[in-house]
matplotlib code that plots the C-alpha trace (Angstrom):
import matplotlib.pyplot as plt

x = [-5.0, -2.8, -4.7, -4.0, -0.3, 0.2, -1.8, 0.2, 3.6, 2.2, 1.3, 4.9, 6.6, 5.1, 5.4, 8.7, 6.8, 3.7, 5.8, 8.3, 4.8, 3.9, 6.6, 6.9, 3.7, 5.9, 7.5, 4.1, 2.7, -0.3, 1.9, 5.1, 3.1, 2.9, 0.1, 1.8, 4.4, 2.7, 0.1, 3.2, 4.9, 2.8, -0.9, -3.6, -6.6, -9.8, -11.2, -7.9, -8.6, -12.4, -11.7, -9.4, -11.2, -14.6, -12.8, -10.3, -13.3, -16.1, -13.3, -12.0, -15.7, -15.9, -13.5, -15.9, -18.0, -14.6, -14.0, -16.8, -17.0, -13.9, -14.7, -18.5, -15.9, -12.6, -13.7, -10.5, -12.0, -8.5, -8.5, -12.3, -11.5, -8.7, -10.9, -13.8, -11.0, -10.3, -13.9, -14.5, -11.8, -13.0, -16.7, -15.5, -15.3, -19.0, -19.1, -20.7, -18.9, -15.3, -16.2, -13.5, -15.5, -17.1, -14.0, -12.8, -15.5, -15.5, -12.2, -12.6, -15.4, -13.3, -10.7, -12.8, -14.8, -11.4, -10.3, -13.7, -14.1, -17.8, -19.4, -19.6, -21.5, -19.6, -23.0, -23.6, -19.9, -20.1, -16.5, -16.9, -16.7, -14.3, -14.8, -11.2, -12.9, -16.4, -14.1, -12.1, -15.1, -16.5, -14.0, -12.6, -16.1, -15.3, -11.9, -13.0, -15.9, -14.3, -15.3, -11.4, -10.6, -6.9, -7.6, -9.7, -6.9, -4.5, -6.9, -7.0, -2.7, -3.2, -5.1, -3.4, 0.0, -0.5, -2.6, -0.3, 2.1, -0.8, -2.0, 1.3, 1.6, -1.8, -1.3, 1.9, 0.3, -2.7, 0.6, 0.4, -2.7, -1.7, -1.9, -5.9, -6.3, -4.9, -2.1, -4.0, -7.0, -4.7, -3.5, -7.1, -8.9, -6.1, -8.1, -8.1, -4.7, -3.2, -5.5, -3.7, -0.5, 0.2, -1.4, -4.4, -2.8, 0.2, -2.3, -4.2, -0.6, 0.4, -2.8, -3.3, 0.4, -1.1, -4.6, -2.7, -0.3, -3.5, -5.1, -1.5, -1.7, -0.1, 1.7, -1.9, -3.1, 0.2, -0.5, -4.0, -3.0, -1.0, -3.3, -5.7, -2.9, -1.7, -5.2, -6.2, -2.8, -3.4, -7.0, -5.1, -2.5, -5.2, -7.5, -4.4, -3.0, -6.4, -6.5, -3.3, -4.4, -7.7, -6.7, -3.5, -6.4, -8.1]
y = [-73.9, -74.3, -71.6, -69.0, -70.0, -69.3, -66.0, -64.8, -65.4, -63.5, -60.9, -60.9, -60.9, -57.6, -56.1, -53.9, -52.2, -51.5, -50.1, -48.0, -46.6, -45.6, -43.5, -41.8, -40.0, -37.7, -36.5, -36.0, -32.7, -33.8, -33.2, -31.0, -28.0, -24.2, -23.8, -26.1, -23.6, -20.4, -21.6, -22.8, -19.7, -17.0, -16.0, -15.3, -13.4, -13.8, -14.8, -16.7, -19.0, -19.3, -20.9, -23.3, -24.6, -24.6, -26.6, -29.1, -29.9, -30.8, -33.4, -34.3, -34.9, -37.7, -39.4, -42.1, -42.4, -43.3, -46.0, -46.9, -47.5, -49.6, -51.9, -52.8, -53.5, -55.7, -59.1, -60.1, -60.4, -59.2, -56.0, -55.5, -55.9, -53.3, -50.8, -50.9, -50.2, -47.6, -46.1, -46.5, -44.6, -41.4, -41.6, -41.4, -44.9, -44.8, -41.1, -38.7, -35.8, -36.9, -37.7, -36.6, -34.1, -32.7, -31.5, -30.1, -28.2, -27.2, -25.7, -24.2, -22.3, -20.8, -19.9, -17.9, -17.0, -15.4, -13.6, -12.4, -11.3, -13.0, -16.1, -17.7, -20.5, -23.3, -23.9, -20.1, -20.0, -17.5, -19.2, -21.2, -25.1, -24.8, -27.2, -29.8, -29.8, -31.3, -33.6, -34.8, -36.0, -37.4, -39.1, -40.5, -41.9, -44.1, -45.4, -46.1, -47.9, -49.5, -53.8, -54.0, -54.8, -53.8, -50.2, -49.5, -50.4, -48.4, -45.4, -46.6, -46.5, -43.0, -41.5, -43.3, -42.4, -38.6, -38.1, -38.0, -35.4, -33.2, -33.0, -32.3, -29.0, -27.9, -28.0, -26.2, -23.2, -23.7, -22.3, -19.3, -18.2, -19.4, -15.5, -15.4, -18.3, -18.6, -21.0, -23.6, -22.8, -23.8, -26.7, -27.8, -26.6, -28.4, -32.0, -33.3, -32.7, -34.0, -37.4, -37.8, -37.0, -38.9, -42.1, -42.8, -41.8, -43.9, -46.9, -46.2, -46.0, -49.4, -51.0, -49.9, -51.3, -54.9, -54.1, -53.4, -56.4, -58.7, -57.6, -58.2, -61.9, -60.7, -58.1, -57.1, -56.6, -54.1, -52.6, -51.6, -50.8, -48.6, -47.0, -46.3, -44.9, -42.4, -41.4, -40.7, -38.4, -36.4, -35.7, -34.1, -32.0, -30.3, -29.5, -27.8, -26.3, -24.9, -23.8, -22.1, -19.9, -19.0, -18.1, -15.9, -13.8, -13.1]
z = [46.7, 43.5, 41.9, 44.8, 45.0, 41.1, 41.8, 44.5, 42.3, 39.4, 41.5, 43.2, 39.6, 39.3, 42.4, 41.6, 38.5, 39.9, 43.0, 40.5, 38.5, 42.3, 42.8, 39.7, 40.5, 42.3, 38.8, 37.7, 36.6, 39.1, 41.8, 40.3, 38.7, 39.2, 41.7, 44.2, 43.8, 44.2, 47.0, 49.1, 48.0, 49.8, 50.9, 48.2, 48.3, 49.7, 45.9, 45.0, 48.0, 47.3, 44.2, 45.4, 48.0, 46.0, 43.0, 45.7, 47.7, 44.5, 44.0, 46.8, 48.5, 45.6, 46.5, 48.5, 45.4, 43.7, 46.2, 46.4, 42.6, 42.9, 45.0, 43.0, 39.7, 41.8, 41.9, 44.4, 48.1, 49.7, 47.3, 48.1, 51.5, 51.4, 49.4, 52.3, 54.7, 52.8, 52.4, 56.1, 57.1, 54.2, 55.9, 59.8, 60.4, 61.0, 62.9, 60.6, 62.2, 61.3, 57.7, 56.1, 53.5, 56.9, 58.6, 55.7, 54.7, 58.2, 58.1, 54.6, 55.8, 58.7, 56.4, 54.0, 57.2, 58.7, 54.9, 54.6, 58.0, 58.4, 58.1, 55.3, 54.0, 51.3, 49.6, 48.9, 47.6, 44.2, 42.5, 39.5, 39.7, 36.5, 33.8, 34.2, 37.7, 36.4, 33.8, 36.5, 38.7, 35.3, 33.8, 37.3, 37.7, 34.4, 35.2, 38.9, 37.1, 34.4, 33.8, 33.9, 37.2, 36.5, 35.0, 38.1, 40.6, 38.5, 38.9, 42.7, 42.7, 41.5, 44.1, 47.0, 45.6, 45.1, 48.0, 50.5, 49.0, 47.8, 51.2, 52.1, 49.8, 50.3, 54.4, 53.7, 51.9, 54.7, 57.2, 55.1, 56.7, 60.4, 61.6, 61.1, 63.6, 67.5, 67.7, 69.3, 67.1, 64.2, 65.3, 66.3, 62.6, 60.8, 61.9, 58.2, 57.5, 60.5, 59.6, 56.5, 56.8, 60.4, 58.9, 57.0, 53.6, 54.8, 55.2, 52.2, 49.6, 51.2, 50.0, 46.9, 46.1, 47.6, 45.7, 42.7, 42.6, 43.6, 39.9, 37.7, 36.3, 33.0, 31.1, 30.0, 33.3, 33.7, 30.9, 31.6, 35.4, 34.0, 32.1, 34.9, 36.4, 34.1, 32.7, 36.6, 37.2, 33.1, 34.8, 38.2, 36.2, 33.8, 36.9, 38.6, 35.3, 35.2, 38.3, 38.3, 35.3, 36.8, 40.0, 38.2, 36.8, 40.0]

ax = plt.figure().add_subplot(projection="3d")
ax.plot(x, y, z, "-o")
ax.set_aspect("equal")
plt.show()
């Protein structure tokens, strides 16, 4: 019991740090970068947009594996409890059909399907999967795996945190192609967006801020949260600087 209560105070003496490194993913060039910019901006072409949704969804369909990873390397039951939470709600809380990679490959093959003007199939997609997109799944894979519980959460802070407002701009640029669709069509397509932005990325920032305070018993810990963090945001700007530059040569 003593043990807990000194845990739970070294975790609170941290709190206001771990919650500051939260929101300065925002000023981050994961999140404040050129393609955000030109993919809200206007509509690209049929091969512009293949190569954004080939490259977001190789890395965004990992993201289980990344939780899942997380949770085999936290050794706190309340943050692995948090993290399956998490997971459960990524793989349709049990219903294969609202996995969260399903709908949006769904709706990423009606997108292309509409700029094509046929069907098209996401596995018999031509783009490249670039290479900052391959080091990103790699290298996320080791910090979500790291033996130090703290790096892995910071990784874990990193996701959560610029989730929500990634989905934000990427739905925002998705508006840009609203005139291909019916209204209601739209509205009913959009499924994973809506998911994310009404709540689930909401649910999943607030526990990674509790996950993360539960692994800082030390300036140490911090440090190496921190470092999960950062090293997880570095590998999000270089896949969108890359991005940006491929898809400007299209």
């Amino acid at each position: 019991m003593i043990h807990q209560q000194l845990q739970a105070t070294s975790a609170a003496n941290f709190e206001d740090q771990i919650r500051a490194l939260a929101d300065s993913a925002e000023k981050h060039a994961a999140l404040d970068n050129d393609f955000y910019k030109l993919w809200m901006s206007c509509s690209l072409g049929a091969d512009q947009v293949e190569i954004f949704v080939r490259n977001f969804f190789a890395r965004v369909s990992d993201t289980p594996n990344r939780i899942a990873l997380a949770f085999l390397h936290m050794r706190d039951v309340r943050a692995r409890a948090e993290t399956v939470e998490n997971l459960a709600d990524e793989m349709g809380m049990g219903d294969p059909r609202k996995a969260h990679s399903v709908l949006l490959r769904d709706f990423f093959e009606k997108l292309l399907g509409r700029l094509r003007g046929h069907d098209v199939d996401f596995d018999a997609l031509s783009a490249p999967i670039l290479p900052s997109t391959q080091q990103l799944i790699k290298e996320g894979h080791r910090l979500f795996s790291s033996p130090r519980p703290p790096e892995v959460c910071g990784a874990l802070l990193a996701q959560e945190w610029h989730a929500y407002p990634q989905l934000v701009y990427v739905y925002e640029g998705i508006r840009n192609y609203m005139p291909l669709f019916g209204l209601e069509e739209f509205h009913e397509s959009c499924e994973y967006f809506y998911l994310h932005i009404g709540a689930t990325e909401k649910e999943h920032k607030i526990h990674s801020l509790s996950t993360a305070a539960q692994m800082c018993h030390s300036a140490a810990d911090y440090r190496l949260l921190e470092g999960g963090f950062t090293g997880y945001l570095d590998l999000l700007a270089e896949n969108w600087r890359e991005l940006y530059q491929h898809v400007g040569t299209v």
